[in-house]
mmCIF file of the N, C-alpha and C atoms, coordinates in Angstrom:
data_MODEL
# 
_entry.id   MODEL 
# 
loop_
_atom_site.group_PDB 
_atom_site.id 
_atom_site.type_symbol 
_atom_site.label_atom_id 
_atom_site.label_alt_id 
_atom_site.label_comp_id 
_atom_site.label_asym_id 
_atom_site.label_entity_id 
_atom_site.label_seq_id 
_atom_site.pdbx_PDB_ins_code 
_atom_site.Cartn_x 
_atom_site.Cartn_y 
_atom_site.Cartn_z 
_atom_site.occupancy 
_atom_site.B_iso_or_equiv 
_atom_site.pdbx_formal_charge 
_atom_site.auth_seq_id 
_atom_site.auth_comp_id 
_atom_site.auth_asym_id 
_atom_site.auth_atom_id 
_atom_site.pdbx_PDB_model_num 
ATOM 1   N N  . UNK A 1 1  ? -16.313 -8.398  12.398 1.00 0.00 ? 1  UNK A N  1 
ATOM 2   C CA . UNK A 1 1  ? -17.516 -9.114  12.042 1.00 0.00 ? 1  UNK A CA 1 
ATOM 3   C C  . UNK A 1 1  ? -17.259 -9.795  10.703 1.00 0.00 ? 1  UNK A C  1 
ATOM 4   N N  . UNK A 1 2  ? -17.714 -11.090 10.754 1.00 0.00 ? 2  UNK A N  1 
ATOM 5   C CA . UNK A 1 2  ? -17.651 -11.831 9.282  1.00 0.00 ? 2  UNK A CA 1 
ATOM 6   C C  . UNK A 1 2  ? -18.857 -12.249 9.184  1.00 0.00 ? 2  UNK A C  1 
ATOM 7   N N  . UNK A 1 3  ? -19.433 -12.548 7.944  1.00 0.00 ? 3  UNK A N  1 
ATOM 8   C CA . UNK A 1 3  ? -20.633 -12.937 7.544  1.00 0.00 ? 3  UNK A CA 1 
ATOM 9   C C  . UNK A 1 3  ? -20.513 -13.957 6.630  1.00 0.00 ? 3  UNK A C  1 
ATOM 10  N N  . UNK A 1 4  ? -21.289 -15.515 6.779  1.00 0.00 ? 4  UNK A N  1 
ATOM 11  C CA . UNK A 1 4  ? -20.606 -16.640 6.203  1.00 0.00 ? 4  UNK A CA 1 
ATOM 12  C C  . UNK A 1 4  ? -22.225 -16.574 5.495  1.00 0.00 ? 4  UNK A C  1 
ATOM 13  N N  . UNK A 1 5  ? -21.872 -17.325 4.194  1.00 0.00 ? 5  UNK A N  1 
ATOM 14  C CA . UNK A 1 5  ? -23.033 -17.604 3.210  1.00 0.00 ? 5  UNK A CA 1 
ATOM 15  C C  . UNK A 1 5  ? -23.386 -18.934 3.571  1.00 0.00 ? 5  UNK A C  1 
ATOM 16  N N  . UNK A 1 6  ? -24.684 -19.393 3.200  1.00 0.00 ? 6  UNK A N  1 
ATOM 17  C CA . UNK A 1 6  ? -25.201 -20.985 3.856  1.00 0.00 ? 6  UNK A CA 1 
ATOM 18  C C  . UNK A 1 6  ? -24.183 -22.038 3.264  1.00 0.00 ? 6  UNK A C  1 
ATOM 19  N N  . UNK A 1 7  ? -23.363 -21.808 3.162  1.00 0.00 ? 7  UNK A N  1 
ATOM 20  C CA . UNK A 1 7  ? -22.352 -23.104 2.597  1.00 0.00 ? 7  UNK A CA 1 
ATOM 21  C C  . UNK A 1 7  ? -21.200 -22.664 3.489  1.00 0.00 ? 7  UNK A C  1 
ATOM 22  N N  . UNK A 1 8  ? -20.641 -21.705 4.358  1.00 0.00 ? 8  UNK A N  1 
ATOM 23  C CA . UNK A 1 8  ? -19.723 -21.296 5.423  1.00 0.00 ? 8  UNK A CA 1 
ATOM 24  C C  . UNK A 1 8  ? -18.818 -20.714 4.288  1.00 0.00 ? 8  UNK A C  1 
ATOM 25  N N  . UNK A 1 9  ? -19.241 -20.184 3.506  1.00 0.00 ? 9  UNK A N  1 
ATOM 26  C CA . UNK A 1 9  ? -17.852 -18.944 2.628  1.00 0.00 ? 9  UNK A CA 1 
ATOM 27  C C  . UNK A 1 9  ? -18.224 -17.845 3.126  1.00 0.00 ? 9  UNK A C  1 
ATOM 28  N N  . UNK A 1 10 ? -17.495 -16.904 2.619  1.00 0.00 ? 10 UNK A N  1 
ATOM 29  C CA . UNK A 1 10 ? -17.683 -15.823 3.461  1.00 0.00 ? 10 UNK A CA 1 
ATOM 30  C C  . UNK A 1 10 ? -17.495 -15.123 2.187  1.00 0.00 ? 10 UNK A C  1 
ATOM 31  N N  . UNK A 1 11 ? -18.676 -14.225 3.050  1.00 0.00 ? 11 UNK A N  1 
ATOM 32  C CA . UNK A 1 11 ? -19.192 -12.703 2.270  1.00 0.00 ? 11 UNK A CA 1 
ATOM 33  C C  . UNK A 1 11 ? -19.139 -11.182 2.952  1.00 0.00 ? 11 UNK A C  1 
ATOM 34  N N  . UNK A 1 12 ? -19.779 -10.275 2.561  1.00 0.00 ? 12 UNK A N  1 
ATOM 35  C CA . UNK A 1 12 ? -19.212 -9.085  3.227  1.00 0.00 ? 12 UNK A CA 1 
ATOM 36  C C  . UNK A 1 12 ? -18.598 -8.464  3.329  1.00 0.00 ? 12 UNK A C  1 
ATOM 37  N N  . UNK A 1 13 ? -18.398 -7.940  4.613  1.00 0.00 ? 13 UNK A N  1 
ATOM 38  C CA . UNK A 1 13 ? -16.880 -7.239  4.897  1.00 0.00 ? 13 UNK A CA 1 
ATOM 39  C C  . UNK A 1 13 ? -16.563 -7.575  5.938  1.00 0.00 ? 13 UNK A C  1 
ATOM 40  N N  . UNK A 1 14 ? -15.395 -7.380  6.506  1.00 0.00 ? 14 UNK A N  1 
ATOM 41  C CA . UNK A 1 14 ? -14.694 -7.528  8.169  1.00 0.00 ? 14 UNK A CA 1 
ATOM 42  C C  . UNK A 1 14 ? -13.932 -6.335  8.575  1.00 0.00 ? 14 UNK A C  1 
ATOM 43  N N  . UNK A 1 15 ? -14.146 -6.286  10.015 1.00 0.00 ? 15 UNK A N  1 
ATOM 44  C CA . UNK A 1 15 ? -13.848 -5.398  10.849 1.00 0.00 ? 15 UNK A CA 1 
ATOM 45  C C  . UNK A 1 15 ? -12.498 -6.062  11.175 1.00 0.00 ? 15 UNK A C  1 
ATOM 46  N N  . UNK A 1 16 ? -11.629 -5.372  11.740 1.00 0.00 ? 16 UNK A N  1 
ATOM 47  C CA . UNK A 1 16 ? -10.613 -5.348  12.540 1.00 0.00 ? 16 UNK A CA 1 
ATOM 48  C C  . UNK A 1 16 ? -9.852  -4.376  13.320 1.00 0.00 ? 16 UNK A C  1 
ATOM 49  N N  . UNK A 1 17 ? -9.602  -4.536  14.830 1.00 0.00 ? 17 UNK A N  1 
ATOM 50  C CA . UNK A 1 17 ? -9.005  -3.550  15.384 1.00 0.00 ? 17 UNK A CA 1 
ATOM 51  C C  . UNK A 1 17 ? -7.502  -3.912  15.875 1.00 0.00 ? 17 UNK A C  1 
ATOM 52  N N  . UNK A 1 18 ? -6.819  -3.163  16.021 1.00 0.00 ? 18 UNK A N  1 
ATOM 53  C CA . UNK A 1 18 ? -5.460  -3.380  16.872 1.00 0.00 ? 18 UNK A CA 1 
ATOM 54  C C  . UNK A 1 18 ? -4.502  -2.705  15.910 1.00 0.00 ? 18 UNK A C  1 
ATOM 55  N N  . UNK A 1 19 ? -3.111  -3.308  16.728 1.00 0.00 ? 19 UNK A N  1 
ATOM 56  C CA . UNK A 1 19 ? -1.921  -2.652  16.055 1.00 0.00 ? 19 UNK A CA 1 
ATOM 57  C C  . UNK A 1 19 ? -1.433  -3.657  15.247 1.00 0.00 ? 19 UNK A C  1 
ATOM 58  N N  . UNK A 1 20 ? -1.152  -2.355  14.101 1.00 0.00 ? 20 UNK A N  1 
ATOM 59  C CA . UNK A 1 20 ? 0.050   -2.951  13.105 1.00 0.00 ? 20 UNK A CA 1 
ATOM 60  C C  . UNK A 1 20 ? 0.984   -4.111  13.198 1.00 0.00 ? 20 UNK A C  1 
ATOM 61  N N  . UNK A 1 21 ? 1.163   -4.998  13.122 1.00 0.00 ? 21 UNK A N  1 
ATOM 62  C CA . UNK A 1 21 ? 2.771   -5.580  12.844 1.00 0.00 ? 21 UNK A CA 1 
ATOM 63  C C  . UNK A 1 21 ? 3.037   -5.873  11.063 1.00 0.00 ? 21 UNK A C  1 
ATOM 64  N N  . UNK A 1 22 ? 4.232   -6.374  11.618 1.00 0.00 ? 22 UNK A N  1 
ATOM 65  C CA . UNK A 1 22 ? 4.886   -6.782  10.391 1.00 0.00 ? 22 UNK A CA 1 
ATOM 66  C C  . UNK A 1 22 ? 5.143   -6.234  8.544  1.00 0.00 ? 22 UNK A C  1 
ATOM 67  N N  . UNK A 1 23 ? 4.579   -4.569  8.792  1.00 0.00 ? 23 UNK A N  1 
ATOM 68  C CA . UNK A 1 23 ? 4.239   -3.675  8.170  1.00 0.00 ? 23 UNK A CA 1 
ATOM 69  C C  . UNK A 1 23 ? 5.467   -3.906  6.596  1.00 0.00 ? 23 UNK A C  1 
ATOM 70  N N  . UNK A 1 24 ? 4.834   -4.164  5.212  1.00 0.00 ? 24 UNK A N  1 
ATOM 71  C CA . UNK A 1 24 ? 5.479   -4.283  4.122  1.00 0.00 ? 24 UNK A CA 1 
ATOM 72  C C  . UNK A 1 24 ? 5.130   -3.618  3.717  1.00 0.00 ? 24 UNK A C  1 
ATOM 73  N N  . UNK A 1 25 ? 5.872   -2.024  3.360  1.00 0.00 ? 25 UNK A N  1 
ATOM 74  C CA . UNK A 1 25 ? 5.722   -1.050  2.210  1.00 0.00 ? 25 UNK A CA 1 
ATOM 75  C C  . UNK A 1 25 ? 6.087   -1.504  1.026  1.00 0.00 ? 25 UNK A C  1 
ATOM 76  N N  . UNK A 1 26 ? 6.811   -2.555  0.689  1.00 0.00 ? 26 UNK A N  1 
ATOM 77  C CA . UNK A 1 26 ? 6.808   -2.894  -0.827 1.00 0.00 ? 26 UNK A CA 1 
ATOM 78  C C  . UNK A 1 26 ? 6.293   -3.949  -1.140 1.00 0.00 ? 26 UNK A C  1 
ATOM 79  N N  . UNK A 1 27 ? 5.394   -4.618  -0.257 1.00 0.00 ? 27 UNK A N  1 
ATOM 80  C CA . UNK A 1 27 ? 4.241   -5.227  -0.716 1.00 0.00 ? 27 UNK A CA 1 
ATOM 81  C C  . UNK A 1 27 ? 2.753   -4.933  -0.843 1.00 0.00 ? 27 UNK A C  1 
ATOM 82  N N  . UNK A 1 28 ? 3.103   -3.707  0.486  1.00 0.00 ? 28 UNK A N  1 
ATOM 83  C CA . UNK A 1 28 ? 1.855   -2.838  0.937  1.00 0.00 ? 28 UNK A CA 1 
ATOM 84  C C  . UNK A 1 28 ? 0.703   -4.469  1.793  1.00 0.00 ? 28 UNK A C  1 
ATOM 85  N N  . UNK A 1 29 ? 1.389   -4.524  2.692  1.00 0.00 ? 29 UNK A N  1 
ATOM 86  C CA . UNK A 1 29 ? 0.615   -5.171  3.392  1.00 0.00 ? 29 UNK A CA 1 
ATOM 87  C C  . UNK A 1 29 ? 0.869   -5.184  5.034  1.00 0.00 ? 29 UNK A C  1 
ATOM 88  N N  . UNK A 1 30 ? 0.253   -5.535  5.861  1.00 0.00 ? 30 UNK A N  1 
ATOM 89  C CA . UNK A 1 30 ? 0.609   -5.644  7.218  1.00 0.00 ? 30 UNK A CA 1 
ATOM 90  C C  . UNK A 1 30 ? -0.010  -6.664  8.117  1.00 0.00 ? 30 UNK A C  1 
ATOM 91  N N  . UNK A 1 31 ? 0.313   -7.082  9.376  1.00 0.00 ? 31 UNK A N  1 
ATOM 92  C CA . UNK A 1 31 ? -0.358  -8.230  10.165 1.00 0.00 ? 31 UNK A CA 1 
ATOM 93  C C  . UNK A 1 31 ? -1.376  -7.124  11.021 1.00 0.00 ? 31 UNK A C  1 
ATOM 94  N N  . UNK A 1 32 ? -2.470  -7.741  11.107 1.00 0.00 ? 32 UNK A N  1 
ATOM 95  C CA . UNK A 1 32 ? -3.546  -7.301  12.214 1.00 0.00 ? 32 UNK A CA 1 
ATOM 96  C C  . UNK A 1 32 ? -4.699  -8.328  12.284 1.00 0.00 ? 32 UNK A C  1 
ATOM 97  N N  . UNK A 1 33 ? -4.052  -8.282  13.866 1.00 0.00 ? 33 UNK A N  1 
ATOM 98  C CA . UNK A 1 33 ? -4.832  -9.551  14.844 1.00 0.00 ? 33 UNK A CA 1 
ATOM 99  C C  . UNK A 1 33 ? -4.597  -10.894 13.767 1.00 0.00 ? 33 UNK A C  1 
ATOM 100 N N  . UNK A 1 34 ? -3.474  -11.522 13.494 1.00 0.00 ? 34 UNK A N  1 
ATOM 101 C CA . UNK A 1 34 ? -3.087  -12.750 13.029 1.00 0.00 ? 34 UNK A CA 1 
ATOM 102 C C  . UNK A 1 34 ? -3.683  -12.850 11.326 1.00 0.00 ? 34 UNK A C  1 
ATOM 103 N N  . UNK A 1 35 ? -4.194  -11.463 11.010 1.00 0.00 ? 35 UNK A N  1 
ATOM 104 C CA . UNK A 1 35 ? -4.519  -11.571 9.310  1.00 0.00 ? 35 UNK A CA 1 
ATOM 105 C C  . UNK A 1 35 ? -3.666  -11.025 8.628  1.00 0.00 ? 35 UNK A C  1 
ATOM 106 N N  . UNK A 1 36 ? -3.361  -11.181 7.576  1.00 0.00 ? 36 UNK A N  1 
ATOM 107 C CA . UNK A 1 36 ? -2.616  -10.455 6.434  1.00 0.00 ? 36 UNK A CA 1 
ATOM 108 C C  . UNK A 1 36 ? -3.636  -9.590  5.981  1.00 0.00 ? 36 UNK A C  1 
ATOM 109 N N  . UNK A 1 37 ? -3.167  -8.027  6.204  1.00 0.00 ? 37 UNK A N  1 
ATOM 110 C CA . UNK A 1 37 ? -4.242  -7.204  5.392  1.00 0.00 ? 37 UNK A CA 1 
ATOM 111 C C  . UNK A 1 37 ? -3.596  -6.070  3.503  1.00 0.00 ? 37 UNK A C  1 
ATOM 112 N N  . UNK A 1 38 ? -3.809  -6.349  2.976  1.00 0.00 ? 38 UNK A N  1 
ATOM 113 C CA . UNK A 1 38 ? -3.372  -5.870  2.096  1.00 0.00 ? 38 UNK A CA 1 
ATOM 114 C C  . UNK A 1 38 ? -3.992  -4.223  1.652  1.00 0.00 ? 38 UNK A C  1 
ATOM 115 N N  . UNK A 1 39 ? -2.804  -3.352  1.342  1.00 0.00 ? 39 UNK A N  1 
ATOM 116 C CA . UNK A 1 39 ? -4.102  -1.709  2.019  1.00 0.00 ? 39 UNK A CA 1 
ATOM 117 C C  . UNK A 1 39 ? -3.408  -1.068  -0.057 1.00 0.00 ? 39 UNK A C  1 
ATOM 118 N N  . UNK A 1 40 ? -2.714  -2.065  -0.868 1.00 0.00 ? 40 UNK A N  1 
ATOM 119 C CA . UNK A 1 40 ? -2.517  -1.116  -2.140 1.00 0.00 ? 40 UNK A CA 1 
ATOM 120 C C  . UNK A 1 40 ? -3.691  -1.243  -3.196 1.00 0.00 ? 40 UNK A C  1 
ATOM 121 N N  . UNK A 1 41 ? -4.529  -1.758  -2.895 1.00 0.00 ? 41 UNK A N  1 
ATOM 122 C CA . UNK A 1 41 ? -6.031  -1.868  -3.994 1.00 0.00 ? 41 UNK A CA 1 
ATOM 123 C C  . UNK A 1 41 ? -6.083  -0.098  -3.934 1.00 0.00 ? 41 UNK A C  1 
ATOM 124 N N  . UNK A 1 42 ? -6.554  0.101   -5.037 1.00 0.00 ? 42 UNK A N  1 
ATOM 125 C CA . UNK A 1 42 ? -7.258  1.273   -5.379 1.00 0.00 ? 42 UNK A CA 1 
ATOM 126 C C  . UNK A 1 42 ? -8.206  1.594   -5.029 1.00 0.00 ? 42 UNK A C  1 
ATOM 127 N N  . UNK A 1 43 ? -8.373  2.624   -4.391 1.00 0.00 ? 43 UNK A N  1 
ATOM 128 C CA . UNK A 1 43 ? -9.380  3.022   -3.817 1.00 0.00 ? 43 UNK A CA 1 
ATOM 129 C C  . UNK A 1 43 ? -9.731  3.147   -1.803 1.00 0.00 ? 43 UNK A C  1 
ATOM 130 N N  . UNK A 1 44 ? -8.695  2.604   -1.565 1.00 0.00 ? 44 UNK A N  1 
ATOM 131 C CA . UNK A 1 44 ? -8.372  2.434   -0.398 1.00 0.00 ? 44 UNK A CA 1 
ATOM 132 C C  . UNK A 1 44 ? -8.584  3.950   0.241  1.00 0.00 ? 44 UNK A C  1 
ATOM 133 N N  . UNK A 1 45 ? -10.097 3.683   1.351  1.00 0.00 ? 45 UNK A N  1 
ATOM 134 C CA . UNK A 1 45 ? -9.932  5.562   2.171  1.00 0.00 ? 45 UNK A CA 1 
ATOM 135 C C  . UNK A 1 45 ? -9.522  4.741   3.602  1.00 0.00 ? 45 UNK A C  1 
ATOM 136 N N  . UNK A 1 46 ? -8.634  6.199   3.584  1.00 0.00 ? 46 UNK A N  1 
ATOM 137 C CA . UNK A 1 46 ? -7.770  6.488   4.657  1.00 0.00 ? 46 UNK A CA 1 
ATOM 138 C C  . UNK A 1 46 ? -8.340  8.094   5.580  1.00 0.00 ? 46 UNK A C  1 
ATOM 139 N N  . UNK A 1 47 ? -8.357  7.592   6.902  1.00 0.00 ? 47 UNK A N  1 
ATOM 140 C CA . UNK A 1 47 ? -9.418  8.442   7.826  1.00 0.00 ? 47 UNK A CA 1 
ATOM 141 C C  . UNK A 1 47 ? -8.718  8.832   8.743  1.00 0.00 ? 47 UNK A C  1 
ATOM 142 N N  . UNK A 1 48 ? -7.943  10.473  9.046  1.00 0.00 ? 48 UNK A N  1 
ATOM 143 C CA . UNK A 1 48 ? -7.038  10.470  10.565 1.00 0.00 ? 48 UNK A CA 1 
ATOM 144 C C  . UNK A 1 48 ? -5.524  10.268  9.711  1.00 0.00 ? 48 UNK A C  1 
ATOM 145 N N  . UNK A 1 49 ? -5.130  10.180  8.574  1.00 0.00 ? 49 UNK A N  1 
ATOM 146 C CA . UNK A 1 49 ? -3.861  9.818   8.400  1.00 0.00 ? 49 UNK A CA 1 
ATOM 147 C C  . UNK A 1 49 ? -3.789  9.500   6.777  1.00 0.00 ? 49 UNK A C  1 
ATOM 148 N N  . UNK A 1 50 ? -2.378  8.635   6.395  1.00 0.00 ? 50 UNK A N  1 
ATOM 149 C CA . UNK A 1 50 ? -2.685  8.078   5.150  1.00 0.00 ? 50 UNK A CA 1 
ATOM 150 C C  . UNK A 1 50 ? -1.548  7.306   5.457  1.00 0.00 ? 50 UNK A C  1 
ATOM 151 N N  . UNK A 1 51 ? -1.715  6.799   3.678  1.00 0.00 ? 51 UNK A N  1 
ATOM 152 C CA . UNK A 1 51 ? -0.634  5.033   4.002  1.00 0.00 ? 51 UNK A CA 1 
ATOM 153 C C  . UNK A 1 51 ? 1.072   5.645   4.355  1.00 0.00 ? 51 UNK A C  1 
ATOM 154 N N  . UNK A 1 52 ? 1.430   6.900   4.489  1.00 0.00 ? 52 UNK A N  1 
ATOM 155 C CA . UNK A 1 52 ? 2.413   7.054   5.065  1.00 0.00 ? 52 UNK A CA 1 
ATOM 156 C C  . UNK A 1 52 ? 2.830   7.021   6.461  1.00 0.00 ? 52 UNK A C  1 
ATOM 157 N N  . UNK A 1 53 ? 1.405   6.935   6.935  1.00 0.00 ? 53 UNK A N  1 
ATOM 158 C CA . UNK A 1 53 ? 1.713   7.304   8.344  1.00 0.00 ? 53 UNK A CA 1 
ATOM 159 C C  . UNK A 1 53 ? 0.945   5.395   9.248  1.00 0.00 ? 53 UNK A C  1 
ATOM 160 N N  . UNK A 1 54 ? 1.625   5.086   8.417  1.00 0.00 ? 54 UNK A N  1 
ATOM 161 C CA . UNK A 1 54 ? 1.339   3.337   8.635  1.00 0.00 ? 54 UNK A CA 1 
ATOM 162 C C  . UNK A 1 54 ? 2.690   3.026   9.284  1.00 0.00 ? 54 UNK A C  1 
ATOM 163 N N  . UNK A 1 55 ? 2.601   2.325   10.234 1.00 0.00 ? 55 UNK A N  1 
ATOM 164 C CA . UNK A 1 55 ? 4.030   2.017   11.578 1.00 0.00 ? 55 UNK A CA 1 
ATOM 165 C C  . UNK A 1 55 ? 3.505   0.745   12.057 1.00 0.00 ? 55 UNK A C  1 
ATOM 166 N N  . UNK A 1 56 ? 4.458   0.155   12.322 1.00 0.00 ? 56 UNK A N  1 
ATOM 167 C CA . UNK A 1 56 ? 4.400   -0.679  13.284 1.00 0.00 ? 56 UNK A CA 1 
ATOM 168 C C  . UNK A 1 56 ? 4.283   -0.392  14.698 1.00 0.00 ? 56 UNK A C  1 
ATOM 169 N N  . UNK A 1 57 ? 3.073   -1.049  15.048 1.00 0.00 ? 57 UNK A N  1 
ATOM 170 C CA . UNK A 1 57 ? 2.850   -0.571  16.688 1.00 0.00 ? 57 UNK A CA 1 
ATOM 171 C C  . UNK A 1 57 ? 1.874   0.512   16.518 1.00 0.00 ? 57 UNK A C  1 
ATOM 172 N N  . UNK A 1 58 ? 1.491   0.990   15.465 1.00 0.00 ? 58 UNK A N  1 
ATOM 173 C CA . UNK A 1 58 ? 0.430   1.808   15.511 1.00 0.00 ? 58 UNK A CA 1 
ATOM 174 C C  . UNK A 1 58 ? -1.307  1.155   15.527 1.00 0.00 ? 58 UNK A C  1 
ATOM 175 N N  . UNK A 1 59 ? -1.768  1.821   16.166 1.00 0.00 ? 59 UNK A N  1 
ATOM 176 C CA . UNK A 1 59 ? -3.620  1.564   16.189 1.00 0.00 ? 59 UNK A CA 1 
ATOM 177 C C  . UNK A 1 59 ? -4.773  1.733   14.880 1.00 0.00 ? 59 UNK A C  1 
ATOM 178 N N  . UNK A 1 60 ? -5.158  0.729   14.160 1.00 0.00 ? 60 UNK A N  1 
ATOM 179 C CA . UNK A 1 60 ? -6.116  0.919   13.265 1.00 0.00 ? 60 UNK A CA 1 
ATOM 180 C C  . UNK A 1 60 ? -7.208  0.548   13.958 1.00 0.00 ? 60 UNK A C  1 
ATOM 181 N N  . UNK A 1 61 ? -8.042  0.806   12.699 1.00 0.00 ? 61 UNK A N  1 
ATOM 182 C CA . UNK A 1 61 ? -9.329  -0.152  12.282 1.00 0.00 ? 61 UNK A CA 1 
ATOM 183 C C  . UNK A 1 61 ? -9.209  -0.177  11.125 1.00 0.00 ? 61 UNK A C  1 
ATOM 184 N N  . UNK A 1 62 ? -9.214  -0.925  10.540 1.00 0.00 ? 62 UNK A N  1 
ATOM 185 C CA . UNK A 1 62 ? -9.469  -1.563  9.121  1.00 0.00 ? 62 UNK A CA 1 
ATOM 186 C C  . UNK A 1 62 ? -10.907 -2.316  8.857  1.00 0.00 ? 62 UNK A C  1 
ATOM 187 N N  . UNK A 1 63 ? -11.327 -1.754  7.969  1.00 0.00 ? 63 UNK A N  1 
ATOM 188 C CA . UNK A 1 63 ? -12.714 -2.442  7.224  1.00 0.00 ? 63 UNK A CA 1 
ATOM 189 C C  . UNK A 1 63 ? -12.540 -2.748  5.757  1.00 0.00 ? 63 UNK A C  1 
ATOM 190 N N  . UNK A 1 64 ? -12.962 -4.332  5.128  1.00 0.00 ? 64 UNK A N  1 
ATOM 191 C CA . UNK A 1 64 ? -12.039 -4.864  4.269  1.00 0.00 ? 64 UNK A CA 1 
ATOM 192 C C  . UNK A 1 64 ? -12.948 -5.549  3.913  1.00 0.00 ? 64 UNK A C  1 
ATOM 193 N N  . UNK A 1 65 ? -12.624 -6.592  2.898  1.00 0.00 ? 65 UNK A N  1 
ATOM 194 C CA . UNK A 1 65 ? -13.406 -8.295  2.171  1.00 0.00 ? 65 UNK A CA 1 
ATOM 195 C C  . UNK A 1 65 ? -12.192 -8.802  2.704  1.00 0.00 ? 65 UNK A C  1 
ATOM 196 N N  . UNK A 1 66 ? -13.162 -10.043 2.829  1.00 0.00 ? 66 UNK A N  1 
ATOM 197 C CA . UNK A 1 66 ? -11.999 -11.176 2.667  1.00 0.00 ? 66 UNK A CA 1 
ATOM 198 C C  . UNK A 1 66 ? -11.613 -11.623 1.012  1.00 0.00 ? 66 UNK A C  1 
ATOM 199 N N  . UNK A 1 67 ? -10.404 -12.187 0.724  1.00 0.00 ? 67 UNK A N  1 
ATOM 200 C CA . UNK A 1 67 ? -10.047 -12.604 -0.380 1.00 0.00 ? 67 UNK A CA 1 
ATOM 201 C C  . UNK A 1 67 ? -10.771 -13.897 -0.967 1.00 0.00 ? 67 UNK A C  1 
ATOM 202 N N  . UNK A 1 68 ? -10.657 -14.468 -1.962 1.00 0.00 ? 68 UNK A N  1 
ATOM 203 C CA . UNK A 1 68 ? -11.545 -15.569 -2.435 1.00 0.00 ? 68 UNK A CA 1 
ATOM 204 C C  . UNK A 1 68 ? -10.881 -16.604 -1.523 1.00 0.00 ? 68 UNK A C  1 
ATOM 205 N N  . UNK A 1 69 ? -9.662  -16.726 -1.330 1.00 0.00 ? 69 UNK A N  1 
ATOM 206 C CA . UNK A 1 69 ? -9.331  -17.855 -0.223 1.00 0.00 ? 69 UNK A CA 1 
ATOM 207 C C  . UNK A 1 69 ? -9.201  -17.669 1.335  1.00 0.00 ? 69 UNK A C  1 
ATOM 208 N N  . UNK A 1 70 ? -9.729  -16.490 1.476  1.00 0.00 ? 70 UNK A N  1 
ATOM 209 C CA . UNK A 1 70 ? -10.122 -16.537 2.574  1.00 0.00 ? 70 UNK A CA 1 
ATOM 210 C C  . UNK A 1 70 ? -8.926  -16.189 3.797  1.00 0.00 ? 70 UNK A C  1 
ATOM 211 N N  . UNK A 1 71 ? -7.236  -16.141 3.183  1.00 0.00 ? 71 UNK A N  1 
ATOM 212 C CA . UNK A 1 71 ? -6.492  -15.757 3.611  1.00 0.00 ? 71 UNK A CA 1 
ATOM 213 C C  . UNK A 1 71 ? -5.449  -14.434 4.272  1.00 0.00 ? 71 UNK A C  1 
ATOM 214 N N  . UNK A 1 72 ? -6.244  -13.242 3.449  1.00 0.00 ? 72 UNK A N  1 
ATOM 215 C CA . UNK A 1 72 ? -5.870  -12.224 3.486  1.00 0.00 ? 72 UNK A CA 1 
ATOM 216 C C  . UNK A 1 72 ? -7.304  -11.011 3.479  1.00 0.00 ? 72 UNK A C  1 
ATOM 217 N N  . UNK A 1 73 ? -6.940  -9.919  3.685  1.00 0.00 ? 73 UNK A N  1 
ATOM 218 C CA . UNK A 1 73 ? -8.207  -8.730  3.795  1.00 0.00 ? 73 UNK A CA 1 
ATOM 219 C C  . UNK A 1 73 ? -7.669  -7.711  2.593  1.00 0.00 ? 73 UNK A C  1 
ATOM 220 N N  . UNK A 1 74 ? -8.340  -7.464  1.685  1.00 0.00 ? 74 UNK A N  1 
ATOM 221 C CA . UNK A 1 74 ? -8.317  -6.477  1.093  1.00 0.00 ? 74 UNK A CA 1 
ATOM 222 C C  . UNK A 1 74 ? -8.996  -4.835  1.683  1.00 0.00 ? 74 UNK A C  1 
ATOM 223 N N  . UNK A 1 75 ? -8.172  -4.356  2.488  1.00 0.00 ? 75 UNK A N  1 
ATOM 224 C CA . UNK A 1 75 ? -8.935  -3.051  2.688  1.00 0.00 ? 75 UNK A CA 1 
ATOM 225 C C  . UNK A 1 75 ? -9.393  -1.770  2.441  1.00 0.00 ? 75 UNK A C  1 
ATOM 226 N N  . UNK A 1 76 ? -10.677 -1.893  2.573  1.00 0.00 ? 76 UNK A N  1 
ATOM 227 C CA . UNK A 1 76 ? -11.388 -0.288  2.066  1.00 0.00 ? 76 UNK A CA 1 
ATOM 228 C C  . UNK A 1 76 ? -11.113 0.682   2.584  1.00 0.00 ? 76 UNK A C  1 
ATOM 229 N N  . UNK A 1 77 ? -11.329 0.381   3.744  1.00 0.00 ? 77 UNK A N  1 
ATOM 230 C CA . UNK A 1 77 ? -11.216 2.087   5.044  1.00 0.00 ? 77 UNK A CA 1 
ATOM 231 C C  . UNK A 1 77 ? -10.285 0.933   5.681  1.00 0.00 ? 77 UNK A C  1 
ATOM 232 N N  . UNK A 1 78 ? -8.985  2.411   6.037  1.00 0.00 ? 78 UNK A N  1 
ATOM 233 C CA . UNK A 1 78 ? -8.170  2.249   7.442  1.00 0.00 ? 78 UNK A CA 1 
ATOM 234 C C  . UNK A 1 78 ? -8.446  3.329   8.531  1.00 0.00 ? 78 UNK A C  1 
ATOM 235 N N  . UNK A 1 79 ? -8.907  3.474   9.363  1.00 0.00 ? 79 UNK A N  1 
ATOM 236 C CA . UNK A 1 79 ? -8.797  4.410   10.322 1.00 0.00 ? 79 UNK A CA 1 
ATOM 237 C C  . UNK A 1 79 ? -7.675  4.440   11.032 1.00 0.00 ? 79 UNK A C  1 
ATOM 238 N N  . UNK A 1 80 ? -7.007  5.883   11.415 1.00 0.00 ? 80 UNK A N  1 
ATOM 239 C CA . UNK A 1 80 ? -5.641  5.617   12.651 1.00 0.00 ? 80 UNK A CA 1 
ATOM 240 C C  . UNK A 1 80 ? -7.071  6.019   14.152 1.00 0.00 ? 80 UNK A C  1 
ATOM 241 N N  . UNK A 1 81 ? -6.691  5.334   15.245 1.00 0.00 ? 81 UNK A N  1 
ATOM 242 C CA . UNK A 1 81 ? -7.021  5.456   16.398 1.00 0.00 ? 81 UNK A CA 1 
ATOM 243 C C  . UNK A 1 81 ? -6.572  6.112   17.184 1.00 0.00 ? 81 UNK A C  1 
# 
């Protein structure tokens, strides 16, 4: 779910489900469903697992903001599925 402000920026948070790709432990980021999600912000909860047990080919949900450009997810909660 995204939520756009009356000018089409976006506010909120976003949902996302599926598997992992392209998983960067030394950037701490990964692909899900064609976004860049970034999971090393502070504060990041982890539900079912933690950022070790992050794989490629594995099942999240991630709940996140979008970034000011709109390119990447900063995420709050990862769930493993």
């Amino acid at each position: 779910k995204v939520r756009l402000d009356e000018r089409g920026g976006t506010q909120g948070s976003v949902t996302l489900q599926g598997a992992i790709e392209s998983l960067d432990t030394a950037a701490q980021t990964f692909q899900l469903r064609g976004s860049t999600v970034e999971y090393g912000a502070n504060g990041v909860q982890f539900d079912g697992g933690s950022a070790s047990d992050l794989a490629n080919g594995r099942a999240v949900t991630v709940r996140g903001n979008p970034t000011a450009g709109g390119t990447r997810i900063t995420a709050r909660r990862i769930s493993f599925n």
